[in-house]
C-alpha positions in Angstrom: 77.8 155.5 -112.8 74.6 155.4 -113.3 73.7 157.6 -109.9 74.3 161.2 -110.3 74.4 161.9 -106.5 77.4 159.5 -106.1 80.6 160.8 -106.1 82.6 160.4 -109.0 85.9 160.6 -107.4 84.9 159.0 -104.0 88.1 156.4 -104.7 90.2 159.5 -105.1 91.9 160.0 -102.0 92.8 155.9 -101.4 94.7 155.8 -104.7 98.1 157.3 -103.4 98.4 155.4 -100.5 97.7 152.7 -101.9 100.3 153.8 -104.5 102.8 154.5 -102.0 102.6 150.8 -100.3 102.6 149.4 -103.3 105.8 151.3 -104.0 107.5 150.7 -101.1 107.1 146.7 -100.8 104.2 146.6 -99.0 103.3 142.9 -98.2 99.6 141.0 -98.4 98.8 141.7 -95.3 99.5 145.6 -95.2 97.5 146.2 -98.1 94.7 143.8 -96.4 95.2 146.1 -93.4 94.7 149.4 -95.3 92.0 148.3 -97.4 90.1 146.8 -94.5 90.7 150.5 -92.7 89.4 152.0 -95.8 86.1 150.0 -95.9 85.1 149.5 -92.7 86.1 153.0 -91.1 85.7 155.6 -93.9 82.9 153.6 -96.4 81.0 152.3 -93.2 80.4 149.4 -95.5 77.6 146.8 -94.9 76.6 144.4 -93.9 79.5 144.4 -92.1 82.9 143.1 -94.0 85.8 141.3 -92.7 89.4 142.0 -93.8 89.1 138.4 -95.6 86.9 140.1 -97.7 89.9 142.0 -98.9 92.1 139.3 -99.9 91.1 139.1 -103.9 91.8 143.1 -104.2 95.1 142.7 -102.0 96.0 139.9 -104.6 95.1 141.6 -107.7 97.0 144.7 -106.4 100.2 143.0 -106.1 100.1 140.5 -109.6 99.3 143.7 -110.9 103.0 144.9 -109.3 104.4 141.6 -110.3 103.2 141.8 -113.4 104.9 145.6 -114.6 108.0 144.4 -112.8 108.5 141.5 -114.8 108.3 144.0 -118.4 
């Protein structure tokens, strides 16, 4: 990071729960649902984001599941 008035742990506090719905099964959509939450009501992202815009993390989150389960 290349800002020094960023935050440096500003992704901090959405690591366990995404940790705990990742534990516990969640499915595509949830994680959309939370990561869409995330964005748009704590980051106040723009321009504006839709949960769409979620689908490639939600995906990458669960292969990356898929993929520890299967070791």
């Amino acid at each position: 990071m290349s800002d020094p008035t960023w935050p440096r742990d500003e992704y901090d506090a959405y690591i366990g729960e995404i940790s705990d719905l990742l534990a516990d099964g969640a499915s595509h959509n949830e994680i959309v649902a939370y990561l869409f939450q995330v964005v748009d009501k704590r980051m106040g992202m723009s321009p504006p984001v839709t949960p769409d815009d979620m689908n490639p993390t939600a995906e990458a989150l669960l292969q990356l599941v898929r993929t520890q389960e299967v070791r």
